[in-house]
C-alpha positions as protocol buffer text, in pm:
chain_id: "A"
residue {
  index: 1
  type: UNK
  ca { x: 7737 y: 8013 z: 8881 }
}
residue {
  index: 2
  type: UNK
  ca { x: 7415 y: 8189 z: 8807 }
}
residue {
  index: 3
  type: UNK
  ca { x: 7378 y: 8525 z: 8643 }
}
residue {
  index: 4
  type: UNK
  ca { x: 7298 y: 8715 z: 8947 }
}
residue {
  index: 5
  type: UNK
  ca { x: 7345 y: 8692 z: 9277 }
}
residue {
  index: 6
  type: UNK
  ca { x: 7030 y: 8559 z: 9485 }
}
residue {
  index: 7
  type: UNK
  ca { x: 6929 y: 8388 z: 9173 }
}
residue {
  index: 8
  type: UNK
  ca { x: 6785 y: 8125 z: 9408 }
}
residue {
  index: 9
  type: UNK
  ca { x: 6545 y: 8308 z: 9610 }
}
residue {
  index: 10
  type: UNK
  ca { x: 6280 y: 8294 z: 9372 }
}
residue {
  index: 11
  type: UNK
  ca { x: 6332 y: 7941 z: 9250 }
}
residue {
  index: 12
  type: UNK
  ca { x: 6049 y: 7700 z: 9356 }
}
residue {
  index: 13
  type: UNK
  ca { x: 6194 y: 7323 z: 9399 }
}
residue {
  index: 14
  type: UNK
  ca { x: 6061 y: 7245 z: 9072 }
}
residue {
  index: 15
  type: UNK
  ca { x: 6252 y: 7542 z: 8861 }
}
residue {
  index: 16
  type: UNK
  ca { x: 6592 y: 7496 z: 8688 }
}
residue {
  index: 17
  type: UNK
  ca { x: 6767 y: 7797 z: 8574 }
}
residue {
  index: 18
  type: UNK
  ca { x: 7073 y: 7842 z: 8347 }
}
residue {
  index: 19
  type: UNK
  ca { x: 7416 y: 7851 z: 8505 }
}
residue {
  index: 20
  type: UNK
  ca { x: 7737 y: 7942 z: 8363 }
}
residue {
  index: 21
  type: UNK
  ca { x: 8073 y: 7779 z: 8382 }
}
residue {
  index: 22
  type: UNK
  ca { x: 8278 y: 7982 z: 8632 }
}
residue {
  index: 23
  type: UNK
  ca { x: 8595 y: 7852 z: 8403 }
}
residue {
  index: 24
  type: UNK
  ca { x: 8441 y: 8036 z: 8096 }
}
residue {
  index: 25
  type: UNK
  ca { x: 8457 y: 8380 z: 8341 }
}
residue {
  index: 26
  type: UNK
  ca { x: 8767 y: 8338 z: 8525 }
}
residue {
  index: 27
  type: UNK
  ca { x: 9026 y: 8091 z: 8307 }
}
residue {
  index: 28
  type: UNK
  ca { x: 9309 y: 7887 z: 8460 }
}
residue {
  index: 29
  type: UNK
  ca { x: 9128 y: 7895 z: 8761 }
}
residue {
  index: 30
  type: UNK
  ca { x: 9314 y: 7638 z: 9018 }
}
residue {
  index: 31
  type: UNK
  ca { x: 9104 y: 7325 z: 9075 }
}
residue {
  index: 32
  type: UNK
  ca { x: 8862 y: 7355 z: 8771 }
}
residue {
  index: 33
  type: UNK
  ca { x: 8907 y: 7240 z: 8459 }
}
residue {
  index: 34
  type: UNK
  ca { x: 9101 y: 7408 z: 8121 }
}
residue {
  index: 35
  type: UNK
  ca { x: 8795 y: 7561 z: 7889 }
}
residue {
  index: 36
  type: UNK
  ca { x: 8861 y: 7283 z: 7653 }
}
residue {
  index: 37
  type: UNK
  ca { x: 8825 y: 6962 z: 7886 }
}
residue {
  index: 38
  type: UNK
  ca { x: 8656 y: 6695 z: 7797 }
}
residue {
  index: 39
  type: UNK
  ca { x: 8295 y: 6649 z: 7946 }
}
residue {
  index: 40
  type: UNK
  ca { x: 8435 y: 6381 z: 8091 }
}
residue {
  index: 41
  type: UNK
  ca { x: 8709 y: 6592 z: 8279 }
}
residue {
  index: 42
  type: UNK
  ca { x: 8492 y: 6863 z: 8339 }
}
residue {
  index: 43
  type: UNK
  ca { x: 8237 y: 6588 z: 8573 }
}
residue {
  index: 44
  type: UNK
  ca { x: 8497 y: 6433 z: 8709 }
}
residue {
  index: 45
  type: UNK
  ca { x: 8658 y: 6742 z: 8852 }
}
residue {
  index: 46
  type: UNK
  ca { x: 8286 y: 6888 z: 8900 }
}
residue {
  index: 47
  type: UNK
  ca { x: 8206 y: 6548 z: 9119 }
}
residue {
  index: 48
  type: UNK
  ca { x: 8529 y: 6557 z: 9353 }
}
residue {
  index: 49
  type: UNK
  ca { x: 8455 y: 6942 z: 9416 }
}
residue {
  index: 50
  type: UNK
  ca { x: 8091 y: 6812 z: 9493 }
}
residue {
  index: 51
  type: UNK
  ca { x: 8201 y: 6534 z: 9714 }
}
residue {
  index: 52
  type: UNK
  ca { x: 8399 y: 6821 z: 9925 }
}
residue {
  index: 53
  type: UNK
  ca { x: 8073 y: 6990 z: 9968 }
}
residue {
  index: 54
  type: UNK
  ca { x: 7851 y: 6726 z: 10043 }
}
residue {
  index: 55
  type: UNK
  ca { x: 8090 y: 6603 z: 10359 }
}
residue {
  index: 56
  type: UNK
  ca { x: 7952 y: 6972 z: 10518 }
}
residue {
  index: 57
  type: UNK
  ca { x: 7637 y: 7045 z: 10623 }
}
residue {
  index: 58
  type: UNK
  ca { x: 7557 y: 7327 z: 10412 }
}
residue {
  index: 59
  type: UNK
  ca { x: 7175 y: 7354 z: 10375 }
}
residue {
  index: 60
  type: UNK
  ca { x: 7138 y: 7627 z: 10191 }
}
residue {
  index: 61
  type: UNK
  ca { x: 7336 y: 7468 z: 9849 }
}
residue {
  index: 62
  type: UNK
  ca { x: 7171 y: 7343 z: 9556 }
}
residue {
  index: 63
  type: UNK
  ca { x: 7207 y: 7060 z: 9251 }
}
residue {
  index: 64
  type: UNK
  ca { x: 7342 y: 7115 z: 8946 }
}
residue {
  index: 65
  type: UNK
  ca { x: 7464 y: 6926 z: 8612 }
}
residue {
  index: 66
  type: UNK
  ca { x: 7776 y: 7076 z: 8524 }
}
residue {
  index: 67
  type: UNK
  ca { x: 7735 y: 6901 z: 8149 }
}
residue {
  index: 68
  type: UNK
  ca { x: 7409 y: 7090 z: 8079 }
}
residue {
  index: 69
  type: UNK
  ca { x: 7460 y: 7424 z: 8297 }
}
residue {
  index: 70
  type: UNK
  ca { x: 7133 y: 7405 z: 8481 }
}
residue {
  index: 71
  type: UNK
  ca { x: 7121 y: 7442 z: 8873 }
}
residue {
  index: 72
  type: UNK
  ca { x: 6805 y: 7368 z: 9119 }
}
residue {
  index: 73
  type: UNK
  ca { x: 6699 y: 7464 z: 9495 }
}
residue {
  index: 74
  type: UNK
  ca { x: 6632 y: 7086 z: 9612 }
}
residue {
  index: 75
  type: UNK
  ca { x: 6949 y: 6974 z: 9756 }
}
residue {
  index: 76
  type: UNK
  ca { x: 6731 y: 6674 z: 9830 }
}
residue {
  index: 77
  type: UNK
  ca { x: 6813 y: 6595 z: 9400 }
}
residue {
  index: 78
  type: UNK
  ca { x: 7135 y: 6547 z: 9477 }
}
residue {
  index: 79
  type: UNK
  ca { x: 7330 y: 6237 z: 9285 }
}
residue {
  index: 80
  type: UNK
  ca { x: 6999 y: 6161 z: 9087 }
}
residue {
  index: 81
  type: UNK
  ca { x: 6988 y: 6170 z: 8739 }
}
residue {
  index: 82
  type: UNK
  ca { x: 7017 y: 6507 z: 8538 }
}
residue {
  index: 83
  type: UNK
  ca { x: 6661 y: 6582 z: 8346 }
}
residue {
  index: 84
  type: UNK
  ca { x: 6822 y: 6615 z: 8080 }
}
residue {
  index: 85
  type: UNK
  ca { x: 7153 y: 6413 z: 8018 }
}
residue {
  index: 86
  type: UNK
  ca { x: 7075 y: 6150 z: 8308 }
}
residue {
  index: 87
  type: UNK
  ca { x: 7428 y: 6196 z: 8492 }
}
residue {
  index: 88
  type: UNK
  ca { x: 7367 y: 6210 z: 8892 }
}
residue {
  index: 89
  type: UNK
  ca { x: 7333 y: 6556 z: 9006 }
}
residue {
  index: 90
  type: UNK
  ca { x: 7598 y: 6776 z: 9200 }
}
residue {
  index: 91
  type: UNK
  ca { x: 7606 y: 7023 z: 9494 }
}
residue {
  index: 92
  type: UNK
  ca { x: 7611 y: 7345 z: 9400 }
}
residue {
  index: 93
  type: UNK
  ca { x: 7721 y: 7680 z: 9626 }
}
residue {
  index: 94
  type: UNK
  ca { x: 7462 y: 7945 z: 9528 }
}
residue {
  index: 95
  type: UNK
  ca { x: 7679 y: 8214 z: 9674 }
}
């Protein structure tokens, strides 16, 4: 999640902007992973959820690496590579 709500409203599709683990706010949250997974958990989880998302037309969602926390408006981005760890990109709920 981003720090505030609407975060994405002044993002141009070239902007990234910080995000924060909703598992570091809300712990033992069902369906994401335990604080301490492994970055390998915490994509795999973070890919399934994405997969969900991407089988629904929701226009209005985003990318975002959950490795390096950084989200961006061009849902056309999604499943290429992260700028800067090179895993594919995820969909991301802005809400």
């Amino acid at each position: 999640m981003t720090e505030r709500f609407g975060d994405n409203s002044t993002l141009a599709v070239d902007d990234w902007i910080e995000t924060v683990p909703i598992n570091t706010l809300v712990p033992d949250t069902e369906g994401l992973p335990a604080t301490g997974a492994t970055e390998d958990e915490v994509y795999s989880i973070a890919s399934r959820l994405s997969q969900i998302r991407e089988s629904i037309d929701l226009p209005n969602d985003g990318v975002y690496c959950p490795l390096c926390h950084i989200a961006n408006v061009d849902l056309s981005r999604l499943r290429t590579p992260c700028p800067k760890c090179g895993k594919p990109l995820l969909q991301f709920d802005w809400n």
